[in-house]
C-alpha positions in Angstrom: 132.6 19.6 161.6 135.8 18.3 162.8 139.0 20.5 163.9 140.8 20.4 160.8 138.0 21.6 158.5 137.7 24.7 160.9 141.4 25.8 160.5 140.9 25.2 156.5 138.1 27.3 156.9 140.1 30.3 158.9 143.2 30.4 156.8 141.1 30.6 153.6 140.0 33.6 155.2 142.9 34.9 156.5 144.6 34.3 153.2 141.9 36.3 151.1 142.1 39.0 153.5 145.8 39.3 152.4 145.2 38.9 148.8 142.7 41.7 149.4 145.0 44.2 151.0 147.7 43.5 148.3 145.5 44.2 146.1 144.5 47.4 147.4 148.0 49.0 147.7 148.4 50.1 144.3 145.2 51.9 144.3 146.4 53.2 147.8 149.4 54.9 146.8 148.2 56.7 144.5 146.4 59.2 146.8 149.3 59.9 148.1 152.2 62.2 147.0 155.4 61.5 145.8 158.1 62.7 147.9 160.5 62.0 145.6 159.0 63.7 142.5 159.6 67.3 142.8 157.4 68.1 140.3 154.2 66.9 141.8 154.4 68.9 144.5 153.1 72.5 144.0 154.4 75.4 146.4 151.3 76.6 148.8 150.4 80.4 148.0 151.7 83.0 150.5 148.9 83.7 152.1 148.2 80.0 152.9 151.2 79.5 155.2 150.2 79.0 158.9 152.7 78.6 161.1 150.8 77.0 163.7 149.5 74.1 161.0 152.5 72.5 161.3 154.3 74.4 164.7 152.4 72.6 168.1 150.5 76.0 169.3 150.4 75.5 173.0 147.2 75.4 174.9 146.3 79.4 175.6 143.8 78.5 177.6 145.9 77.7 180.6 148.4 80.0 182.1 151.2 77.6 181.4 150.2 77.9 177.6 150.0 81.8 177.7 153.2 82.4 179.0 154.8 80.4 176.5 152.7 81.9 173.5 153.6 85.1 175.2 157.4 83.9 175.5 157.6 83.1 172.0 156.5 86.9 171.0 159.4 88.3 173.3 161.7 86.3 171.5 161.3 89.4 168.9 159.5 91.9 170.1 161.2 92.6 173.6 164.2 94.0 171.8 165.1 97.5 171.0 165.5 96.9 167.3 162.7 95.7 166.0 161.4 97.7 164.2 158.3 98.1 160.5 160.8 99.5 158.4 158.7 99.4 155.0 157.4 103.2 155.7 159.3 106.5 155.4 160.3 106.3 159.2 160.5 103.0 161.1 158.0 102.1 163.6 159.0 100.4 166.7 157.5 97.3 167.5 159.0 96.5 170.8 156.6 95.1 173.5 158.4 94.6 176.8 156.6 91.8 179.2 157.0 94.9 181.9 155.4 96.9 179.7 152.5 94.9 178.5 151.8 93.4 182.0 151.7 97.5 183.4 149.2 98.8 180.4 147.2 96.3 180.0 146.3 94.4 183.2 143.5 92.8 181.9 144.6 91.3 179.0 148.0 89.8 181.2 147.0 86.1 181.2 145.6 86.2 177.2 148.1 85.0 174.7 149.2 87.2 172.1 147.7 85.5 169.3 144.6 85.2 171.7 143.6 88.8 170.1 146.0 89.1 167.2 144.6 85.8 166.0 146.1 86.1 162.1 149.8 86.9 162.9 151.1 83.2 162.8 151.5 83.0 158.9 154.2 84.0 156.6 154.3 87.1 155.6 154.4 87.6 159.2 152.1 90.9 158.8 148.4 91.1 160.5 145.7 92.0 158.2 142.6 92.4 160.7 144.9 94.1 163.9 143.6 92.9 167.5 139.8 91.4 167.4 138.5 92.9 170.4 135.5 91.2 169.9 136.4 87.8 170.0 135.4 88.4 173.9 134.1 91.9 174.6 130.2 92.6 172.8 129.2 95.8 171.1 128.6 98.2 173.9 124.6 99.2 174.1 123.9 103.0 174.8 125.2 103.1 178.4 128.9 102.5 178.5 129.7 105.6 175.9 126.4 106.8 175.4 126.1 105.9 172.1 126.8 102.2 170.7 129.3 103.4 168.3 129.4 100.9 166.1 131.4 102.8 163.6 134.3 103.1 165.7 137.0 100.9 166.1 137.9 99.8 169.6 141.3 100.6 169.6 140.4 104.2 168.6 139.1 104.6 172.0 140.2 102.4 173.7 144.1 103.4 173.2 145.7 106.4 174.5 146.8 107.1 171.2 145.0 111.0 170.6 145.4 110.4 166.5 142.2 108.9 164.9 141.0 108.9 161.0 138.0 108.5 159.1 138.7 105.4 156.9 137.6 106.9 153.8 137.0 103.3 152.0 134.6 102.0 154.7 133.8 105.2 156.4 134.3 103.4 160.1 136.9 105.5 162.9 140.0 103.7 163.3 143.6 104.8 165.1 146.1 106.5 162.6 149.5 105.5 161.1 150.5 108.8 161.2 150.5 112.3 163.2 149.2 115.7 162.4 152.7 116.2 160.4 152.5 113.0 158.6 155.6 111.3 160.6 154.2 107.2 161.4 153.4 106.6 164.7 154.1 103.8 166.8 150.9 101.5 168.1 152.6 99.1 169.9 153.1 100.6 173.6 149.0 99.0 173.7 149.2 101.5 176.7 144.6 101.3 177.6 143.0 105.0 178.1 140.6 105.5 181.0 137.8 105.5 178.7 135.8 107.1 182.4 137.3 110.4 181.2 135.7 112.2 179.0 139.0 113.3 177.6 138.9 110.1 175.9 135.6 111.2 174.4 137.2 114.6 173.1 140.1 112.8 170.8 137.1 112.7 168.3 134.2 115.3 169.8 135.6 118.7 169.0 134.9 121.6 166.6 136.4 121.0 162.9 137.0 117.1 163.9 138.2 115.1 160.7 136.0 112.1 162.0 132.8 113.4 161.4 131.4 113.6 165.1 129.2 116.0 167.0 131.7 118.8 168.1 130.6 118.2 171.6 130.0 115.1 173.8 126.8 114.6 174.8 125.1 112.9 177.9 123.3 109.5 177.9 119.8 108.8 176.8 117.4 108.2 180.2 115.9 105.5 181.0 113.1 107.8 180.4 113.6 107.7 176.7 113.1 104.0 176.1 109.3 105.1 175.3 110.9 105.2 171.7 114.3 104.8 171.8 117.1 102.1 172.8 118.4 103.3 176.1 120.7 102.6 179.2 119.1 102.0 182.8 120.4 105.0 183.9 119.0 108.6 184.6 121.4 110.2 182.1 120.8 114.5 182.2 119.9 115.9 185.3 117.0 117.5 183.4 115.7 113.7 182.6 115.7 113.4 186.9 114.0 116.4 187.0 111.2 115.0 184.9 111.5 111.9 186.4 110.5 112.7 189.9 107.5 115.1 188.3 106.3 112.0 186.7 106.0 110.2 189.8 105.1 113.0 192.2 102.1 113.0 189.4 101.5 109.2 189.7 101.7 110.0 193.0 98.8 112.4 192.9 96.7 110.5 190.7 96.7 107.1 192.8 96.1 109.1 195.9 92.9 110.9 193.7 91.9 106.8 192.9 91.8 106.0 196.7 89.9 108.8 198.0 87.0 107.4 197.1 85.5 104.4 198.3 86.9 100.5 198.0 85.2 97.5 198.5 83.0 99.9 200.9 85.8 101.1 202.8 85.1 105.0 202.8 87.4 106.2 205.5 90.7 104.1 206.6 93.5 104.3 204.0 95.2 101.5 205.0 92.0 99.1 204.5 91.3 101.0 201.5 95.3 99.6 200.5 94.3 96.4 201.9 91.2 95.2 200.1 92.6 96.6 196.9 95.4 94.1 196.7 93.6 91.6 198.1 90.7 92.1 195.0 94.4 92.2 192.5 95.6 88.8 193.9 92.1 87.1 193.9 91.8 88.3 190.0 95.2 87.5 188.8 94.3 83.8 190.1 90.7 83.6 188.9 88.5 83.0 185.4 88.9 86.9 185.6 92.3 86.9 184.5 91.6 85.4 181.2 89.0 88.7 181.1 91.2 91.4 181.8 94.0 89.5 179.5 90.9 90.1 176.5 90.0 93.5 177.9 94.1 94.4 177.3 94.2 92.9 174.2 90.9 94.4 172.4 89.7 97.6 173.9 93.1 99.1 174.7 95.7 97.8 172.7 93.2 97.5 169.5 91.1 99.9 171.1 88.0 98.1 170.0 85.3 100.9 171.9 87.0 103.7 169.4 86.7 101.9 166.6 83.0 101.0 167.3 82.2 104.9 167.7 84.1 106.1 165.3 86.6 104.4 162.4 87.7 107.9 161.6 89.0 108.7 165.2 89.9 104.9 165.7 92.5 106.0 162.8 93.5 109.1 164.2 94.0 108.0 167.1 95.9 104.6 166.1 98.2 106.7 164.2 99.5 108.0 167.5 99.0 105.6 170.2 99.4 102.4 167.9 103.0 104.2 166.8 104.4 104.9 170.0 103.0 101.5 171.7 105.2 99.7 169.3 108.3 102.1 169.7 108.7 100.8 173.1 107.3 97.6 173.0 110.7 97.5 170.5 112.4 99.4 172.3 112.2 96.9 175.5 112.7 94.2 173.5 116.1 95.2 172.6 117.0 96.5 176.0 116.4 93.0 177.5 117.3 90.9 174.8 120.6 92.9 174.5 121.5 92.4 178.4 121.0 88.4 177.5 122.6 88.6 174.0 125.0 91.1 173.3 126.3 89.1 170.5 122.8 88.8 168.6 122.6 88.9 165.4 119.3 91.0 166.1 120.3 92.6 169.4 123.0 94.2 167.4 120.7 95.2 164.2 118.7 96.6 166.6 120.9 99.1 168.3 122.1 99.7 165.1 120.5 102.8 164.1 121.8 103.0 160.7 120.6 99.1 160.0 117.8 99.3 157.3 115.4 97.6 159.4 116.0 99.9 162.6 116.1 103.0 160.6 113.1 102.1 158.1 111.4 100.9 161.0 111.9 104.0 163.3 110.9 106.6 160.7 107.8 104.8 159.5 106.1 105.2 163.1 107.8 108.6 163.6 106.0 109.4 160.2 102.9 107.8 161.4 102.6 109.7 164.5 103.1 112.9 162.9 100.6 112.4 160.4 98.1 111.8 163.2 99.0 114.9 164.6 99.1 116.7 161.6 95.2 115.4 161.1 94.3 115.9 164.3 95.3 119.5 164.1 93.5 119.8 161.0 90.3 118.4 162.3 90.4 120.9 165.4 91.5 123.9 163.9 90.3 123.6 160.2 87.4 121.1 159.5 85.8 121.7 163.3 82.8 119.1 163.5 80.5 119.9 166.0 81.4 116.7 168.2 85.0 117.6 168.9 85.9 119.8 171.8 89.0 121.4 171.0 90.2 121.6 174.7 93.3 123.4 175.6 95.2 120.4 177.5 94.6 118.7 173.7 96.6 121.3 172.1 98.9 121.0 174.6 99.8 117.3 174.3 99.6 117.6 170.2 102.5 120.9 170.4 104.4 118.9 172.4 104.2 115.4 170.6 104.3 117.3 167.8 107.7 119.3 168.3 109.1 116.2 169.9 108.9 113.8 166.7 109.8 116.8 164.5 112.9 117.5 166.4 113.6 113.7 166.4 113.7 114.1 162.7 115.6 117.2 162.1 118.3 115.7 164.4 117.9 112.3 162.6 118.7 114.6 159.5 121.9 116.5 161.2 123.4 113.4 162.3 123.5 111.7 159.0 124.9 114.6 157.7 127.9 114.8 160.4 128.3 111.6 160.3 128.9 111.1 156.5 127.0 108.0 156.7 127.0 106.6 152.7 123.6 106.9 150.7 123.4 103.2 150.0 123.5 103.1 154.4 121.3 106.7 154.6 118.4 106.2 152.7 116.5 103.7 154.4 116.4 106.6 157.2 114.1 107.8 154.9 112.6 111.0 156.2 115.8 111.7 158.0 117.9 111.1 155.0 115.5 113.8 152.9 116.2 116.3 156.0 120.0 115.7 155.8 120.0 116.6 151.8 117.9 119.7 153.0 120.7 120.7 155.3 123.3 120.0 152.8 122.3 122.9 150.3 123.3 125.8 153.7 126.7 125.8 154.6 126.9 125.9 158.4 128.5 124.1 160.9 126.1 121.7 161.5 128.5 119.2 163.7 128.3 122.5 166.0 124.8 122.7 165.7 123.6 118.9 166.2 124.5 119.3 170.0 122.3 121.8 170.5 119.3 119.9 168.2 120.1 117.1 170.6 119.6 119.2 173.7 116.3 120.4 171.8 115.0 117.6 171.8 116.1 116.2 175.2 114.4 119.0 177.0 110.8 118.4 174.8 111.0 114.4 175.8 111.4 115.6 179.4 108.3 117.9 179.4 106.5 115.5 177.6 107.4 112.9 180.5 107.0 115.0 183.0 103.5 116.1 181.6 102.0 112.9 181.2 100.1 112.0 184.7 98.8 116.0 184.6 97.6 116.9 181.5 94.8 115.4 179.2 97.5 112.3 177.9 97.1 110.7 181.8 93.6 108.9 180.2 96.4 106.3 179.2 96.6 105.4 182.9 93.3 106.2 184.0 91.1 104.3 180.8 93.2 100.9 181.1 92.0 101.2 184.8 88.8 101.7 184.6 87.9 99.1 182.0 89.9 96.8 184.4 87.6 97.9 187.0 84.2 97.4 185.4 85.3 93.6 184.2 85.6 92.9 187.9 83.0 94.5 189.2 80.8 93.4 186.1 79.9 97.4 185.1 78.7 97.3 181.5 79.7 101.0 180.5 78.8 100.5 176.4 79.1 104.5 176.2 82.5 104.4 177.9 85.6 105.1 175.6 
């Protein structure tokens, strides 16, 4: 192929390339609008019209980019006039850089439309307010002692002492107006100290128009994640109390375990100490572990020696143990998976107590435990076989399990009622909801009265805490032990439940 029949060969080509194009133009422009037909353009609705789809935004996440969002702001807001004049009295709107930059410290390098993300449109109105949680999670129990997922943040998180009760969604939120009805201004975004629990009393007093307990109560204890979602911290003194009577028992009962003799060690403590974690380590990396991991699994989780003696106790007891062995095995679920995922879709259905899973989940089991109870009663008191002992630390431990998961249900009961949570939200608090509509036919003051249920029932969970390693419930220490103990030392026990 000689020279010339290659360049014949490329401008064919380039040529039908043209023709192509050419012919594609046509076709081309008509995807696009006329710009001199004024009627085939059609006028964008109101609520489309960003500003920042056509205005360069800056980039907020430098400094450089903040002040100049912020900069733009002042251009308006830092004077004395501006003010929302659509109401019966204006509301000033001013925000001063000196201001801002005083009350809100934290928030001093965020762009303005880093929280009020919807105010660049036109209308230039916001229809959402500051979306705090764009970058702060749901608080868990600790923070406020309650998640409060109800409340809006600004409600307590401004110094601004008028809230409401949105009547269309039922949630807290900051009011437009005062106690006279005059409109309020809410841009000063002047922070509380939310540390003071003055902050706490904007919404926790008697006759309150926000539906809250008329007091503010302490934090769960760490104690209480047994069954409920709770803060790593000691909350009431009376939970410390019943904290160190828990241990001085644990205390007591590992120092029973080592009296006696380890390995063949019968006298020195300190060998007795010795061999005993020596025979742990050598188990945790043997064919043993695999053992004990079946032993944990069948005969105390399942509690497979019950059931062979007896499907009628295995049932009874299930109803109980079974019960509160999930609580908390929920329970510390949520605490850790909270810590790693505040944002969670789970983590925050699960310290949601009004979520239909949390609540339908956390009255079945109370239900299930105190209908074990209420059958172990019955067989004690009323039916009386001849093989059950009706002991007195038995009765003990049923009274007080007993009054603790009824008081968990009559306050369950008071604080839907107080809270005027909605009957589409209430009902899957099942038990607790049929309490509330109890409660509803007697006219007292029960946001009054749910401080002192809640104290009720704080001071039963700390007997009952502080009672475990003492009275007859400590076999929930001692039987895991001692079936660990026979698998090592290859003890075949078949009468031992």
């Amino acid at each position: 192929m000689n020279v010339n029949t290659i360049r014949s060969i490329i401008a064919g080509g380039v040529l039908m390339v043209f023709m192509a194009a050419v012919a594609c133009i046509p076709a081309f422009a008509t995807t696009l609008p006329d710009v001199n037909t004024a009627d085939t353009m059609q006028e964008p609705a109101p609520e489309s019209l960003v500003c920042l789809d056509c205005h360069r935004m800056p980039n907020i996440d430098t400094n450089e980019g903040v002040i100049a969002s912020q900069t733009f702001c002042y251009d308006c807001h830092a004077t004395s006039d501006i003010k929302k004049r659509n109401t019966p009295t204006d509301i000033s709107l001013t925000v001063t850089p000196d201001t801002f930059n005083t009350n809100q410290p934290f928030h001093r390098f965020i762009a303005c439309i880093g929280c009020h993300t919807d105010v660049a449109r036109s209308p230039h109105k916001t229809q959402t307010g500051a979306t705090c949680r764009q970058c702060h999670p749901f608080h868990s129990e600790g923070p406020a002692n309650a998640p409060h997922l109800r409340v809006s943040c600004q409600a307590c998180h401004f110094q601004s002492e008028f809230i409401r009760l949105d009547p269309e969604d039922l949630s807290v939120k900051l009011a437009h107006t005062d106690d006279e009805g005059v409109p309020i201004s809410l841009s000063g975004h002047i922070l509380s100290n939310t540390a003071d629990e003055k902050t706490c009393e904007k919404c926790h007093f008697k006759n309150n128009p926000t539906g809250a307990p008329a007091a503010v109560l302490p934090s769960k204890s760490a104690l209480c994640i047994i069954c409920h979602n709770s803060p790593m911290a000691m909350g009431h003194p009376i939970f410390g109390l019943a904290g160190l009577i828990f241990l001085a028992g644990m205390f007591s009962m590992i120092a029973f375990w080592f009296k006696g003799s380890v390995k063949g060690e019968e006298t020195s403590l300190h060998r007795k100490i010795s061999l005993t974690s020596e025979s742990i380590w050598e188990t945790l990396f043997s064919k043993q572990f695999f053992s004990l991991v079946k032993i944990f699994v069948l005969d105390i989780l399942l509690q497979r020696r019950i059931l062979k003696e007896s499907v009628s106790r295995w049932s009874l007891h299930s109803l109980i143990f079974t019960a509160i062995l999930l609580k908390f095995l929920v329970s510390l679920f949520t605490a850790v998976g909270f810590y790693f995922n505040p944002n969670g879709e789970w983590m925050i259905a699960l310290i949601d107590k009004n979520h239909w899973f949390t609540a339908f989940f956390n009255d079945l089991l109370g239900l299930f435990i105190l209908l074990g109870i209420i059958w172990a009663v019955v067989k004690r008191f009323i039916v009386k076989p001849d093989h059950v002992i009706s002991e007195y630390q038995d009765n003990i431990a049923l009274i007080i399990i007993g009054c603790l998961v009824l008081l968990g249900f009559v306050l369950e009961g008071a604080r839907i009622l107080v809270t005027k949570i909605p009957f589409e939200t209430a009902v899957y608090s099942f038990a607790g909801f049929i309490v509330s509509r109890i409660f509803s036919l007697f006219s007292f003051d029960w946001a009054s009265i749910y401080p002192v249920l809640w104290y009720a029932h704080g001071v039963v969970a700390a007997i009952f805490i502080a009672y475990l390693p003492f009275g007859k419930m400590r076999h929930m220490f001692n039987t895991p032990l001692t079936y660990f103990i026979e698998t090592v030392d290859g003890v075949k026990n078949k009468k031992r439940v």
